[in-house]
C-alpha positions in Angstrom: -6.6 10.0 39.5 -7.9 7.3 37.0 -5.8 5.5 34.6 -5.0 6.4 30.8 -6.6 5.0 28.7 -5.0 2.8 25.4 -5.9 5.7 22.9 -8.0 4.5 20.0 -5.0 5.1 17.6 -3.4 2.4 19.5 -5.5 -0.4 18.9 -6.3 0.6 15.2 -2.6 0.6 14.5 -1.6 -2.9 16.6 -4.9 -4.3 14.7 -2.7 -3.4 11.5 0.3 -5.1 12.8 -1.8 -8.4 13.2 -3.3 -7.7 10.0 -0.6 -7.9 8.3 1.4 -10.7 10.1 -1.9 -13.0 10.6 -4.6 -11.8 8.2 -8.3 -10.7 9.2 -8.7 -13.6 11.5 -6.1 -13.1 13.7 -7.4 -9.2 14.8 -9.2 -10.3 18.2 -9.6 -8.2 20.7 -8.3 -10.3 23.1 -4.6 -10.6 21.2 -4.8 -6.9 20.5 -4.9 -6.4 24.4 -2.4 -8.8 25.5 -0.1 -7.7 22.5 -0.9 -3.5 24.2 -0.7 -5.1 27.7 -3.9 -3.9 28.6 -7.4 -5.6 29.5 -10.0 -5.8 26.6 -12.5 -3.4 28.3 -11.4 -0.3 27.3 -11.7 -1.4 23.7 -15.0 -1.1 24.0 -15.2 2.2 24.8 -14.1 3.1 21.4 -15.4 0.5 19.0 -18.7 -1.5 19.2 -17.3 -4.7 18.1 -14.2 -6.2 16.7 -16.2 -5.2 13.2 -16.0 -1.3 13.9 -12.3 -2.0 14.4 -11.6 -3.6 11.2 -13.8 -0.5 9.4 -11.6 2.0 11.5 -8.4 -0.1 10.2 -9.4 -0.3 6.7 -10.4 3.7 6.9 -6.7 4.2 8.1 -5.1 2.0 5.3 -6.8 3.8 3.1 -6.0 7.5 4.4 -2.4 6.4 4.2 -2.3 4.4 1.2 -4.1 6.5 -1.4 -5.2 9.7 0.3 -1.6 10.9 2.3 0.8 9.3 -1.1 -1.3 11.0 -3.4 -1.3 13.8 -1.0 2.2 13.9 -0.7 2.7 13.5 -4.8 0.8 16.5 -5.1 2.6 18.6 -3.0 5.8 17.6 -4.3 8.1 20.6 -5.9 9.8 18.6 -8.1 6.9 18.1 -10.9 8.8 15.5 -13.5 5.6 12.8 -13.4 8.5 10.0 -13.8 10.0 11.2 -10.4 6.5 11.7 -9.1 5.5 7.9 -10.0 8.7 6.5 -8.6 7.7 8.4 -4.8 4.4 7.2 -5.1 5.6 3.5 -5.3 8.3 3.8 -2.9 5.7 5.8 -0.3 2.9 2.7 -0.6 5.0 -0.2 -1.7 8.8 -0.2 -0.8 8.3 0.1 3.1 7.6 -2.0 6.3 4.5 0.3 7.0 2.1 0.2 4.1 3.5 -2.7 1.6 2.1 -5.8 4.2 -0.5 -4.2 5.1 -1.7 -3.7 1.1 -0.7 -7.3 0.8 -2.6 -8.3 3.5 -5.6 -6.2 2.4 -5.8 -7.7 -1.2 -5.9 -11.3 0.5 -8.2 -10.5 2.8 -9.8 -8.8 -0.2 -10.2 -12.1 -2.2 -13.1 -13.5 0.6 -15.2 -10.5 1.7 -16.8 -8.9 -0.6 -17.0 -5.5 1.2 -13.0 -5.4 1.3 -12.5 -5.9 -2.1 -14.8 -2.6 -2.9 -12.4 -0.3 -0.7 -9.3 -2.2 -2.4 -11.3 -1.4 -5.7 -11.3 2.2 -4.4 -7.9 2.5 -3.8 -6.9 1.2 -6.0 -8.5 3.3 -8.4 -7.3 6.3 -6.9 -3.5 5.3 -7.7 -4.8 3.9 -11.3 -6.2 7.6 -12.1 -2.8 9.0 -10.9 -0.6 6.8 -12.5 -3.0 7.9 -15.8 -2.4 11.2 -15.2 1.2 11.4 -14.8 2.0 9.2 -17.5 -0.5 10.8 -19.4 1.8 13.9 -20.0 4.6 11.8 -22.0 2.7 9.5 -23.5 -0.5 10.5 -25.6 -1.8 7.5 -26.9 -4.6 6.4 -24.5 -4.5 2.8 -24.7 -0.9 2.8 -24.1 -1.4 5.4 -21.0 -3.9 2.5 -19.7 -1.5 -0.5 -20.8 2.0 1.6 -18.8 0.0 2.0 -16.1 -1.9 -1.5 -15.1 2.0 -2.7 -16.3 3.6 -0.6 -13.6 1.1 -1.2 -10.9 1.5 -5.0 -11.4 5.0 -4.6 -11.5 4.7 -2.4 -7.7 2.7 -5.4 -6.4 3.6 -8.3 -8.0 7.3 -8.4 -7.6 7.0 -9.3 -3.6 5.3 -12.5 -5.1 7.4 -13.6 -7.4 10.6 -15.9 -6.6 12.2 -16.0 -9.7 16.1 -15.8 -10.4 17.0 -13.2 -12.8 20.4 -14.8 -14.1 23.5 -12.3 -13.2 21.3 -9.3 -12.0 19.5 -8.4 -9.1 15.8 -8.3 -8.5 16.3 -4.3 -7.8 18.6 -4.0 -11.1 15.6 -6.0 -13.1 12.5 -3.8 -11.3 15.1 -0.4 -12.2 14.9 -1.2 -15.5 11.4 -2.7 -15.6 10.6 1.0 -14.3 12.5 2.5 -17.3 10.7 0.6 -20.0 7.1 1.2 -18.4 8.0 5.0 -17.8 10.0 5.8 -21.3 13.0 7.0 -19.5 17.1 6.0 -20.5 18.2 3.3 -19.0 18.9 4.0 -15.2 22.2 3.3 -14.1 22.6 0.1 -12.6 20.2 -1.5 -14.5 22.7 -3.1 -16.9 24.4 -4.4 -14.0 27.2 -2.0 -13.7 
């Protein structure tokens, strides 16, 4: 009886891991097998070359990231598109999974040119949603576009910034950063109380 095999899903995801903790440079094959505690060979018998890996990674950052959230939005029975927004975020931005991998992505994004058209592509996909929902309470177009590029910054931009925010939290500033962008009352907790 022969041994099993590391199944491709296996490498793709502990290439994601290193993605995120190292960038593009540190998915080797050779780390990715000592890290699965296997030898590099049977990489080979799913992927041509380290480059077929980082295609199959980026393909499965990109099923999860736009395709499954907006997926999951779509399916969701409660239809307010202020509660819909708010699980998109928290689905691609607010968890260990996705958010350092998507921060890791737009880096890597930044020096190969291929990468930033797929981060182009998602990120398209969650700009057109974002229109959409915020599209049915607020009908001025230019503002749709302006609440939307403002809440999307605020989703990614937040895990860069090291600011204080003098007597609140950085979760009771982004709760009512998120009312302001989404026309909604003022969330409790956001006033600090």
């Amino acid at each position: 009886m022969g041994v099993a095999r590391t199944p491709r899903e296996r490498w793709v995801e502990e290439g994601l891991t290193v993605l995120a903790d190292g960038g593009p440079e540190a998915v080797r094959v050779e780390v990715l097998a000592k890290r699965l505690g296997v030898t590099k060979g049977g990489f080979y018998g799913y992927f041509a070359d380290r480059d077929a890996l980082l295609a199959a990674m980026l393909d499965t950052w990109e099923r999860e990231a736009a395709d499954q959230v907006v997926e999951r939005v779509r399916q969701e029975p409660d239809g307010d598109p202020r509660t819909l927004i708010t699980l998109a975020g928290m689905l691609t931005f607010s968890g260990d999974r996705l958010r350092p991998i998507d921060l890791a992505v737009r880096d890597w994004a930044r020096r190969d040119e291929a990468v930033a058209e797929r981060l182009r592509r998602v990120d398209n996909r969650r700009m057109e949603l974002l229109r959409e929902m915020i599209g049915t309470f607020c009908p001025d177009p230019d503002e749709v576009e302006a609440r939307s590029l403002l809440a999307f910054c605020v989703a990614i931009g937040h895990h860069f910034l090291a600011a204080d925010h003098e007597g609140r939290t950085r979760a009771e500033v982004l709760a009512r950063a998120g009312d302001l962008i989404l026309d909604r009352p003022k969330s409790r907790g956001s006033d600090g109380g």
